[in-house]
TIKE-431765 format. One record per residue (C-alpha): residue number from 1; x, y, z. Coordinates in pm, whole numbers. Example, Ala and Ser with C-alpha at 12.3 -4.5 7.8 and 13.67 -1.06 7.14 Angstrom:
{1, {1230, -450, 780}},
{2, {1367, -106, 714}},
//
This chain:
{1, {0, 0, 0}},
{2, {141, 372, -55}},
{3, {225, 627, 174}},
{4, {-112, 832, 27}},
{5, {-298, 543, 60}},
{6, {-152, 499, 424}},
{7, {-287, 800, 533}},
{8, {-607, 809, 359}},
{9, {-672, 512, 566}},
{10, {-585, 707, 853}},
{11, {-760, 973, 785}},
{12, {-1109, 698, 725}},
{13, {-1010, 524, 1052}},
{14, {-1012, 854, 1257}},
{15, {-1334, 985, 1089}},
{16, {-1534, 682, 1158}},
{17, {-1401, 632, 1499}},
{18, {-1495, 1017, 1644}},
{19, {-1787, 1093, 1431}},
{20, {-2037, 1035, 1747}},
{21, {-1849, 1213, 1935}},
{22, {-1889, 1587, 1941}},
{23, {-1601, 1641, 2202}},
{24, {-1394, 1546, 1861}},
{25, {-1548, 1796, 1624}},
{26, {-1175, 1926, 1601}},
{27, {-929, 1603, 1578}},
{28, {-654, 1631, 1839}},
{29, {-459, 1473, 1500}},
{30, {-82, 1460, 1609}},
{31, {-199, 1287, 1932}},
{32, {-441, 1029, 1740}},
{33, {-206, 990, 1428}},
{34, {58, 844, 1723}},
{35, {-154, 675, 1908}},
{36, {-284, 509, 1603}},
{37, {46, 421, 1412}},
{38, {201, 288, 1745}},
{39, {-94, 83, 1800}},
{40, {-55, 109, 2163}},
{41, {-188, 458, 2430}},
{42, {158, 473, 2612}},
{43, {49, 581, 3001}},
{44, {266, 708, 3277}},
{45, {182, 550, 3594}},
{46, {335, 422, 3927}},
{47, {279, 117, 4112}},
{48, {17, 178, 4359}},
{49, {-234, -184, 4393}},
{50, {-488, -176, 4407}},
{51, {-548, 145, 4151}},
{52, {-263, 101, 3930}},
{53, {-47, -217, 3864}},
{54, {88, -403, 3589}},
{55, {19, -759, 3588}},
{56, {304, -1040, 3484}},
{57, {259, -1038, 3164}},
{58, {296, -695, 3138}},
{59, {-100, -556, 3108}},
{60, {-280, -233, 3302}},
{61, {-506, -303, 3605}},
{62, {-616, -190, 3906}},
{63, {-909, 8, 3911}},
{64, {-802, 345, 3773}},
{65, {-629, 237, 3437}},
{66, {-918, -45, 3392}},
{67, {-1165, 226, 3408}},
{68, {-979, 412, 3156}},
{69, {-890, 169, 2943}},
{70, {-1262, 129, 2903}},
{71, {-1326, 491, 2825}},
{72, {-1029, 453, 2529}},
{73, {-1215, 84, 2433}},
{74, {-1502, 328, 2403}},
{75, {-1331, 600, 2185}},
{76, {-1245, 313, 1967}},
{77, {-888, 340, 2083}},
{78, {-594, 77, 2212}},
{79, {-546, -53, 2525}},
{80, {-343, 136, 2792}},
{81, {51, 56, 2738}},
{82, {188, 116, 3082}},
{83, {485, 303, 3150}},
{84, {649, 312, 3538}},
{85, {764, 643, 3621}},
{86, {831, 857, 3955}},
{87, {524, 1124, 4014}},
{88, {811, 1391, 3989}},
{89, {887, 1287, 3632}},
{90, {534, 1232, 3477}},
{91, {429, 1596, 3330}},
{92, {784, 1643, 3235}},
{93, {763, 1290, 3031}},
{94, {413, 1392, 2937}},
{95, {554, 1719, 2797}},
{96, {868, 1530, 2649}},
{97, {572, 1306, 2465}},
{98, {709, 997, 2543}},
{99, {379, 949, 2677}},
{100, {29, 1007, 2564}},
{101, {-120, 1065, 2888}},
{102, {-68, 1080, 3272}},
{103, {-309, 812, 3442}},
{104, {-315, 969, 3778}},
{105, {-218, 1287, 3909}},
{106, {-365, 1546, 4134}},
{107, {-472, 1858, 3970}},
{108, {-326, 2149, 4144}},
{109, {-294, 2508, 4064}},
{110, {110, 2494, 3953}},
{111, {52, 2169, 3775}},
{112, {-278, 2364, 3580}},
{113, {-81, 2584, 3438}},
{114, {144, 2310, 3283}},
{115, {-96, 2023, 3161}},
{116, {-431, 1975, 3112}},
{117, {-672, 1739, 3367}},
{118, {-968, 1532, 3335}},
{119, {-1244, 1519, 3636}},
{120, {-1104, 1303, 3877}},
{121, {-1118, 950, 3876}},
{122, {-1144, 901, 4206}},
{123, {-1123, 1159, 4510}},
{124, {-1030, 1164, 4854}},
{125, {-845, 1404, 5112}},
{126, {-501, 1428, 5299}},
{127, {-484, 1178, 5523}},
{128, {-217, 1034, 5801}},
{129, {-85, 686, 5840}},
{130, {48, 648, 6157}},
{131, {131, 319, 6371}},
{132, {-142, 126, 6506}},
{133, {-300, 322, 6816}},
{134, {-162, 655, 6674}},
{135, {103, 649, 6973}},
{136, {182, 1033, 6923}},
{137, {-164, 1161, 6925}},
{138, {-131, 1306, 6533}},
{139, {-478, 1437, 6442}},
{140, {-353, 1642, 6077}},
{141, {-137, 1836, 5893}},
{142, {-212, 2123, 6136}},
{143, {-59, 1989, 6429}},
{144, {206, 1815, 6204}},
{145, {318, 2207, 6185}},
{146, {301, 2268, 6546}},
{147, {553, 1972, 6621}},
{148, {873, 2028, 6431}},
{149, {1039, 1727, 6645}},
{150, {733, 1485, 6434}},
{151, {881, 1322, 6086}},
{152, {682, 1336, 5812}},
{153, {705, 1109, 5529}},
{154, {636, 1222, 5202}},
{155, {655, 1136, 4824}},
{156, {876, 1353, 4651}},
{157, {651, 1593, 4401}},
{158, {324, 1477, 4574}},
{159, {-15, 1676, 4615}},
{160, {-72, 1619, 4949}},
{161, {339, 1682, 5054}},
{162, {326, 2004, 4892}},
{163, {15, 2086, 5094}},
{164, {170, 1968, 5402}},
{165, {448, 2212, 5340}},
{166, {224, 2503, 5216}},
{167, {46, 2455, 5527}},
{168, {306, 2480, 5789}},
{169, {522, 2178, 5821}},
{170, {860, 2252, 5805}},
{171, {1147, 2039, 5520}},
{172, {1356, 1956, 5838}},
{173, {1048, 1736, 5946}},
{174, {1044, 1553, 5583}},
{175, {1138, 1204, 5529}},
{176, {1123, 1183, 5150}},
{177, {1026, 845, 4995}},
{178, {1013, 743, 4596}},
{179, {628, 570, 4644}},
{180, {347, 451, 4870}},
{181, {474, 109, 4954}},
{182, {842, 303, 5065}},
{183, {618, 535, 5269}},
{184, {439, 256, 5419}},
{185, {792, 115, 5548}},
{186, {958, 438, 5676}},
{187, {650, 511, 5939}},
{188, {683, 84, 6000}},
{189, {1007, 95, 6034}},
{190, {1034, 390, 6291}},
{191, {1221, 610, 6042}},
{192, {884, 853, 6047}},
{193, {641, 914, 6265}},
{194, {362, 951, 5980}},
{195, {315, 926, 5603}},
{196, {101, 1171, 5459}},
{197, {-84, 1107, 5173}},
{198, {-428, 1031, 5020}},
{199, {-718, 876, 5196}},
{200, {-742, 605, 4917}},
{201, {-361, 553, 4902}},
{202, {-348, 257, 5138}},
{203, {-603, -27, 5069}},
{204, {-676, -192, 5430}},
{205, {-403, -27, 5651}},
{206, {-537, -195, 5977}},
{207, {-370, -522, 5808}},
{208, {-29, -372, 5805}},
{209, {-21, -262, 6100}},
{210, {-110, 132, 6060}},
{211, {-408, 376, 6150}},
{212, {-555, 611, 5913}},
{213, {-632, 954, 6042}},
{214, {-808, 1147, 5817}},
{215, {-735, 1553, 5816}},
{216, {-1099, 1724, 5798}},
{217, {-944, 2011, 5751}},
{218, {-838, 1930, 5443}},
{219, {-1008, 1989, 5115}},
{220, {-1154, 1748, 4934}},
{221, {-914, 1599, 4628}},
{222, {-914, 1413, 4306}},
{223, {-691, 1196, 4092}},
{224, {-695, 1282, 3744}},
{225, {-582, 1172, 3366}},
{226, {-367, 1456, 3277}},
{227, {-287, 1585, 2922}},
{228, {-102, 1811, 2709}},
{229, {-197, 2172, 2653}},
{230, {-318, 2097, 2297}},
{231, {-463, 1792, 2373}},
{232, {-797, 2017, 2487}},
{233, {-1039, 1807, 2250}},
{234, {-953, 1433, 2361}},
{235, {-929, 1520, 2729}},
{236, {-1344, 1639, 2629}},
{237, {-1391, 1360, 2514}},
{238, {-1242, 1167, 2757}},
{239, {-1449, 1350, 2994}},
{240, {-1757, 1275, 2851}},
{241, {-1727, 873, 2839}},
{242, {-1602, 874, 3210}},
{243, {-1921, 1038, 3306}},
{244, {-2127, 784, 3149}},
{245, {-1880, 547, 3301}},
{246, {-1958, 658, 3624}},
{247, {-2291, 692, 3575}},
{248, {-2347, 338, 3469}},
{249, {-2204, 151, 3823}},
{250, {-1854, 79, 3668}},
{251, {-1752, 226, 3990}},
{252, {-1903, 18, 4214}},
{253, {-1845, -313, 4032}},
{254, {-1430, -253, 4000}},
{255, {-1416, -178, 4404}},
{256, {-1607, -481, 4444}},
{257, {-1360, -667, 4245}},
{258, {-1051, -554, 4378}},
{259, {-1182, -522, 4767}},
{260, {-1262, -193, 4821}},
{261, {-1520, -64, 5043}},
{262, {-1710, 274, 4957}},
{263, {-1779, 224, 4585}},
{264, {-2151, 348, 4628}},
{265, {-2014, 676, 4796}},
{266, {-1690, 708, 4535}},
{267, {-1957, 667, 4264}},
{268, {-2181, 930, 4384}},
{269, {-1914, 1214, 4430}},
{270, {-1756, 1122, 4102}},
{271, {-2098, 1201, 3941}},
{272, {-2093, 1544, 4103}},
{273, {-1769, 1684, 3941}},
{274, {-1761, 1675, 3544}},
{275, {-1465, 1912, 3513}},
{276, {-1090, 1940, 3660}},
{277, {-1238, 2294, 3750}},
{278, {-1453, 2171, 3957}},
{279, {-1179, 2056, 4216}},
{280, {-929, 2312, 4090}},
{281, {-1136, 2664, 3987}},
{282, {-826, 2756, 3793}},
{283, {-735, 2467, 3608}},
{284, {-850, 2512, 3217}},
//
């Protein structure tokens, strides 16, 4: 087949694929002409079960990338291709394009003004994980900030570290750790006194030996598919089949599967925020 003929098949392929959707009356066509001639959606992620994993033979689960590897089944795109990488180095490999997308980040107003964001897909607020009983009394970032003798564990780049540090709690306090599972350790280990983080970071702490202590003081958060800038028309559309994802009890069923509690109450707040605005007034 020739090259004109190549892309004239392209060009067929994309038509027919986003003609029912009117989030794609204007073709995001560099992204989609990638995605399409690599045959794959490459998608930063890190390892954090049960949202985000990669099985042995190498394919996305957990129940963030399942649920949006449904919304790409239903924008007639590939499966997710998933790509490990540190939270501090996922918008600049998202800018660097050699990914497509971010699977989960947490919109904030510095990282708005670099990449786009989908509504979340799932939300939660700061939280502390602290050693069964909560020896030292730790009720929230607050009075994290009135202790500078407590360590606080932290992933490097994180939402809710850089709110714990916008909000009082000092870098002398920080124990900085490269994921969830490290952060888990370091307070289990003795090496902090808390790791601070989301409230859906940790499935079942109680069975490792740790307390969650939620801060209600805290605004509520959300995870997020992030995007480049130009990318505005397939983050819509995105958008739009998450909703009707949501809407449907996908939810529900994938907390069910992987042994979550509080599907019914995820599902209910996730149908309440259609926009990264939403969460973030200043995010685009």
């Amino acid at each position: 087949m020739s090259g004109i003929q190549n892309r004239l098949l392209l060009a067929a392929v994309l038509a027919s694929t986003f003609a029912a959707s009117p989030a794609f009356a204007e073709i995001d066509n560099a992204l989609l002409a990638s995605i399409h001639k690599a045959g794959d959606v490459k998608v930063a992620m890190a390892s954090q079960p049960p949202y985000m994993l990669i099985s042995p033979s190498g394919e996305a689960q957990g129940t963030v990338l399942e649920i949006e590897n449904m919304i790409l089944k239903e924008l007639g795109l590939p499966m997710i291709k998933p790509q490990l990488t540190a939270w501090s180095a996922m918008i600049p490999a998202l800018q660097g394009r050699q990914v497509d997308f971010v699977a989960d980040l947490a919109p904030t107003e510095e990282r708005c003004k670099a990449v786009l964001f989908t509504a979340p897909i799932y939300v939660y607020r700061v939280a502390l994980y602290v050693r069964s009983g909560n020896p030292k009394r730790l009720t929230g970032i607050a009075h994290l900030a009135q202790n500078p003798d407590i360590k606080v564990a932290m992933i490097d780049g994180s939402a809710q570290g850089a709110y714990a540090l916008k909000n009082g709690v000092k870098q002398e306090q920080v124990v900085r750790v490269p994921d969830v599972q490290a952060g888990v350790a370091t307070v289990l280990n003795g090496r902090a006194d808390t790791y601070v983080e989301s409230t859906t970071a940790v499935n079942h702490p109680e069975k490792m030996g740790l307390e969650l202590v939620v801060d209600e003081q805290a605004p509520v958060s959300g995870a997020s598919a992030a995007f480049r800038k130009e990318d505005v028309s397939f983050r819509d559309a995105f958008d739009e089949k998450r909703m009707a994802l949501v809407k449907s009890g996908v939810v529900q069923k994938l907390y069910d599967k992987y042994g979550l509690s509080g599907g019914d109450a995820q599902a209910q707040m996730l149908a309440k925020v259609s926009k990264a605005r939403d969460l973030v007034p200043s995010c685009q």
